[in-house]
N, C-alpha and C positions, 0 to 999 in steps of 0.2 A: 386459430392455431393454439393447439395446448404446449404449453412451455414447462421445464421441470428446472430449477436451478438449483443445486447442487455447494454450498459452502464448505471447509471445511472446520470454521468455527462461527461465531456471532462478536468478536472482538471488536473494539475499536481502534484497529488496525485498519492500511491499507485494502491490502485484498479482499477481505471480510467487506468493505465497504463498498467497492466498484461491483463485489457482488449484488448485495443488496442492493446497490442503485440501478443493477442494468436489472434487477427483479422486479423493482418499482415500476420501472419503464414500461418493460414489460405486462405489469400487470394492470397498468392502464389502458392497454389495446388489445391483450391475448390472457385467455384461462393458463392462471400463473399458479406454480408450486413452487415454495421456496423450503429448502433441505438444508438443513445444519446438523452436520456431524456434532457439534460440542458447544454449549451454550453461552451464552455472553449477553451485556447491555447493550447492542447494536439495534435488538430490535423493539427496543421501549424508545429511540429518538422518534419524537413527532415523523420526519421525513420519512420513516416506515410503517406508518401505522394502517394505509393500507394494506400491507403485506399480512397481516397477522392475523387475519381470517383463514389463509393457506398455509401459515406457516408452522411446520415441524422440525423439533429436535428432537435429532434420531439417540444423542447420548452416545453414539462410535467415535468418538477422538480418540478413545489412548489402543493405539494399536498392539499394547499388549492383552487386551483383552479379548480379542478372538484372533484367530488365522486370515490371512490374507484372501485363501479362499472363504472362509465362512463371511467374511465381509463382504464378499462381490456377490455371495448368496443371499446376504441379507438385501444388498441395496438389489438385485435383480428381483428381487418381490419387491419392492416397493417402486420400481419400473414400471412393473406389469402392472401393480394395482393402479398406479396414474395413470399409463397408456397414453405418455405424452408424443407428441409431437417430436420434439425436438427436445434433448437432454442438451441441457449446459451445464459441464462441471467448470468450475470457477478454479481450478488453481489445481498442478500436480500434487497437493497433500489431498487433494480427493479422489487422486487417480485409477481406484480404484473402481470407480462407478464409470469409466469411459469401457471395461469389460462389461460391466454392468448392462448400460445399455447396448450392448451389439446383443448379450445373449436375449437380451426383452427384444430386439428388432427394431430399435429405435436411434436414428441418427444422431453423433454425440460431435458435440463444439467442447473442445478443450481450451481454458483460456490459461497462458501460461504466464506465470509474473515473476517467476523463478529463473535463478541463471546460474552459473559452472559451479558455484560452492555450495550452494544449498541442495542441490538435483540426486547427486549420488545416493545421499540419505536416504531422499522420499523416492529415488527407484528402486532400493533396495529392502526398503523397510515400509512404507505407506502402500505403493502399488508395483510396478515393474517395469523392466528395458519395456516391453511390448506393448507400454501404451500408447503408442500412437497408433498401431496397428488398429485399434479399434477407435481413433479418430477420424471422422470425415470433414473436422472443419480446425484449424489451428487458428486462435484467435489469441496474438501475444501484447503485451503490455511495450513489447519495445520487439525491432527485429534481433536483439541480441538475444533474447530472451526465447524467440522462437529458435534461433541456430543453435543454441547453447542444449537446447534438447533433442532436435531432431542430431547432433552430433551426440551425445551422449546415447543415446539410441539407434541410432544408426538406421534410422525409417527419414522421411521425408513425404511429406504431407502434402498434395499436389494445390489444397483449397484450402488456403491460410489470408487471414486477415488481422494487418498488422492496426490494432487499438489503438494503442498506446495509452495516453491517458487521458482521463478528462474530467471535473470540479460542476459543481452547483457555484459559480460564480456570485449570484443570488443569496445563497444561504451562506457562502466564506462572508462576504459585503456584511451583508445584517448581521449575523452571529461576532463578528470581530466589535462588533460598537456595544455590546453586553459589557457590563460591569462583571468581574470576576475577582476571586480572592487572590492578592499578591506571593508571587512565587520565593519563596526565602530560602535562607543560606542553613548550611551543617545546624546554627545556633539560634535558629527561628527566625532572624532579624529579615521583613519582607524588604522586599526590591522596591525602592521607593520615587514613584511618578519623579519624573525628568523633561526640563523644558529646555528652549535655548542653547547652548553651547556643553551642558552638561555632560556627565559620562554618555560614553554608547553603550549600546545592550546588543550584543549579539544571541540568537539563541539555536537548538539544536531539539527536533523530536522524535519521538517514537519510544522505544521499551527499552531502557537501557541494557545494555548488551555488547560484547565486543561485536558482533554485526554491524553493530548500527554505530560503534565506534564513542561509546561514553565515555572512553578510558583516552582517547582521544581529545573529544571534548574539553576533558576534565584537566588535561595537562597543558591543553590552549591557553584556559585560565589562569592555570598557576605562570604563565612566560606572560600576560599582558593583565598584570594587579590594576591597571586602571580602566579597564573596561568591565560590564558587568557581562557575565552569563548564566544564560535561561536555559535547564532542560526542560523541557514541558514534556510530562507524558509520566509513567511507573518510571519510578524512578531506586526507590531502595526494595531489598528483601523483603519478605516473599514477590509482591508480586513483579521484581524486575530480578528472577533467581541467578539470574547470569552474570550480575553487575557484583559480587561478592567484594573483589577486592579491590575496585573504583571506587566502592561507595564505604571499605573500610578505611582508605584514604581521604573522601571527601567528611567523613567523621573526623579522621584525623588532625588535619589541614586546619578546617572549618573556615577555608575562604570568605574572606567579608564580599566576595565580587563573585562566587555562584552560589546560583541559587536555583530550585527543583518546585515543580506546582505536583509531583503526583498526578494519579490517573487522572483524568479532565473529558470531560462530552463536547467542550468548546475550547479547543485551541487555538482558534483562529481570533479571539478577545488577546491571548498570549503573544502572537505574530502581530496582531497592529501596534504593540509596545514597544517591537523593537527596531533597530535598526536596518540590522544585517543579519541573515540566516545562514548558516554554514553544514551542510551536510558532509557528517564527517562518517559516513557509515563505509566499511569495509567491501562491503554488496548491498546492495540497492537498484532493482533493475528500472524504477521509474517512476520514485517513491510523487503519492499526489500533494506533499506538502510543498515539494521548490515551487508547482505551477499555484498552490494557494498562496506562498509568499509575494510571488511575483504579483498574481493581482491585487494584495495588499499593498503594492508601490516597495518593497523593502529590496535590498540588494543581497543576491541570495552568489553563491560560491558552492564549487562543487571539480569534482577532482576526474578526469577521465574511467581509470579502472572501475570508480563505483558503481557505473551504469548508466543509463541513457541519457540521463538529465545533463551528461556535458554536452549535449547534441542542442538542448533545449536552453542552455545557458549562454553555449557562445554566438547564440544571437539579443539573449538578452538579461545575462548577465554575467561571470566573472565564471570563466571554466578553464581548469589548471590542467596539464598534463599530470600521470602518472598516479598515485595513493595518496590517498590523503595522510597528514601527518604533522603533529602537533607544533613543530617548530616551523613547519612553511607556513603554517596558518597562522600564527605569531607574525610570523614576515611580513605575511600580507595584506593582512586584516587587516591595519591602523591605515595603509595608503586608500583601501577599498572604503573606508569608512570616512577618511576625508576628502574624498574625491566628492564635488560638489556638482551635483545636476540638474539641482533645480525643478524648473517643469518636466523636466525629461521625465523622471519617474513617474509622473501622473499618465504619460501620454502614454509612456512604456508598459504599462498595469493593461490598461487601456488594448493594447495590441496583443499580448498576453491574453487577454480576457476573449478576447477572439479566436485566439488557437486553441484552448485549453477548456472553450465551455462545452458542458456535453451534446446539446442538443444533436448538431448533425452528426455526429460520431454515433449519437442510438440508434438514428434512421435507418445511417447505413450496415449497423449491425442488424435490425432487424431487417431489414433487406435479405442480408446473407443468411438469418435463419431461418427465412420463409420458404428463399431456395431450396436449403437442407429439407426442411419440411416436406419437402415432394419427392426427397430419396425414400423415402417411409419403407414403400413396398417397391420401391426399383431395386437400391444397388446397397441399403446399408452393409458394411462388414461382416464376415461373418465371423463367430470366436472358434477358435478350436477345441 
């Protein structure tokens, strides 16, 4: 089977990454092309270095720089020229290549990680209502995350496979035991090793951003001065552009109890320092860091509205009704973090580690794309 995967960046982000690893997969078993609209360090980690004999950056990310149509032009030659198989476009910011392939003739898996507040943008600006039209396989990171499109669209996709999500259990393990540089506060001073009864450390990642709720975060801090926190990830200007007046605040402030590592290729060295992980993002449809906390043993907190991970918490960890929000987290944190468990958390990581690792989860995707693979010349969609 020829395979095309379709990103639409190389970040060290989520989506960027479950791309790359179902390309990996992939390209251990099936003639793999890996497609990246806009460039990033994703594909210099060792775990991709297979991939880099097929891989292209195509340089398409800022979608002010051609037309919608001339984009669905460009990627429909580079269709034809692979003449794969089965197109997998990895995420609605690439959605524009699910036209793409119906006009090459080629059956398309859309895999969607996106839900109600991020969707409008990239239908209207990245690709359009009509993408599913030229979907024959819906493949979502959570089922909200599939409904939350086919309603914003108003198609419904009969061949859907719900992912969700899933970790290199293997590489979180070993990578978390790496020595790495201590993450420090507004005034340089690092977060400094804790034994015994000392402070806790709770922490928070990804790109600071009101999405992802840094400004949240960051007011947790300021209501609990005796516990320490960790952003791990971009954290100030330029490159976290969204975080402006968070991070003119955490200047301000210059909290002795947070503290920021900047962009990182190992986060999971950041996650075994701490206690507790609290995902404070605004949307978030199934982000893979609660399932790498959890198999770190740490006790992870997450709020319903955010996205799927209350599904995946309230069996095995602390899942809140409603938004998250600076003063319940204040509330709740200190009981969550002196609640004493003992072995349980080993056991719990452990059971965790079982749901969450990828192995069967690829099988049975490649499963599904092998299927698709034999619409080739039956029934793919046609474009108008």
């Amino acid at each position: 089977m020829r395979v095309c995967v379709v990103c639409h960046e190389g970040s060290l982000t989520g989506a960027p990454r479950i791309g790359f690893d179902i390309a990996a997969f992939l390209a251990a078993r099936h003639d793999t092309t890996l497609l990246v609209k806009k460039a990033g360090p994703l594909i210099d980690l060792p775990a991709y270095e297979a991939l880099r004999g097929s891989y292209r950056c195509l340089d398409t990310g800022s979608r002010r720089a051609s037309t919608y149509r001339e984009r669905v032009g460009l990627a429909t030659e580079h269709v034809r020229e692979l003449a794969p198989d089965v197109l997998y476009v990895n995420s609605v910011a690439s959605g524009e290549w699910c036209e793409a392939g119906a006009r090459a003739g080629v059956p398309v898996a859309l895999h969607t990680h996106e839900t109600r507040d991020s969707l409008p943008g990239l239908l209207s600006s990245v690709c359009t209502p009509r993408v599913l039209r030229w979907t024959d396989l819906l493949v979502g990171a959570s089922r909200q995350a599939m409904e939350d499109l086919e309603a914003l669209t108003g198609t419904r996709v009969r061949n859907r496979f719900e992912l969700g999500i899933f970790i290199d259990t293997e590489t979180v393990l070993s990578q978390s035991a790496q020595e790495v540089p201590a993450p420090v506060t507004a005034d340089g001073a690092p977060l400094a090793e804790r034994s015994g009864g000392e402070r806790r450390a709770v922490g928070m990642c990804g790109l600071a951003q009101p999405r992802k709720g840094a400004d949240i975060f960051f007011e947790a801090s300021v209501r609990l001065p005796d516990h320490d926190f960790v952003w791990i990830g971009p954290w100030a200007p330029p490159d976290a552009d969204m975080n402006g007046a968070t991070f003119e605040r955490f200047k301000a402030l210059a909290l002795p109890n947070f503290h920021v590592t900047g962009l990182v290729s190992n986060p999971y060295a950041y996650l075994r320092r701490l206690d507790a992980f609290v995902l404070t993002s605004r949307e978030d449809p199934n982000p893979l860091v609660v399932a790498e906390a959890l198999v770190l043993g740490k006790k992870v907190m997450a709020f319903s509205e955010t996205g799927a991970s209350a599904e995946l918490l309230a069996r095995y960890g602390y899942a809140f009704t409603g938004s998250p929000d600076a003063e319940r987290i204040a509330a709740m944190l200190p009981g969550i973090l002196a609640d004493d468990e003992g072995s349980w958390r080993s056991e719990l990581a452990e059971r965790v580690r079982a749901v969450v690792d990828g192995g069967e989860k690829m099988a049975r995707l490649e499963e599904a794309l092998t299927r698709l693979a034999s619409m080739r010349d039956a029934d793919s969609p046609a474009a108008d």
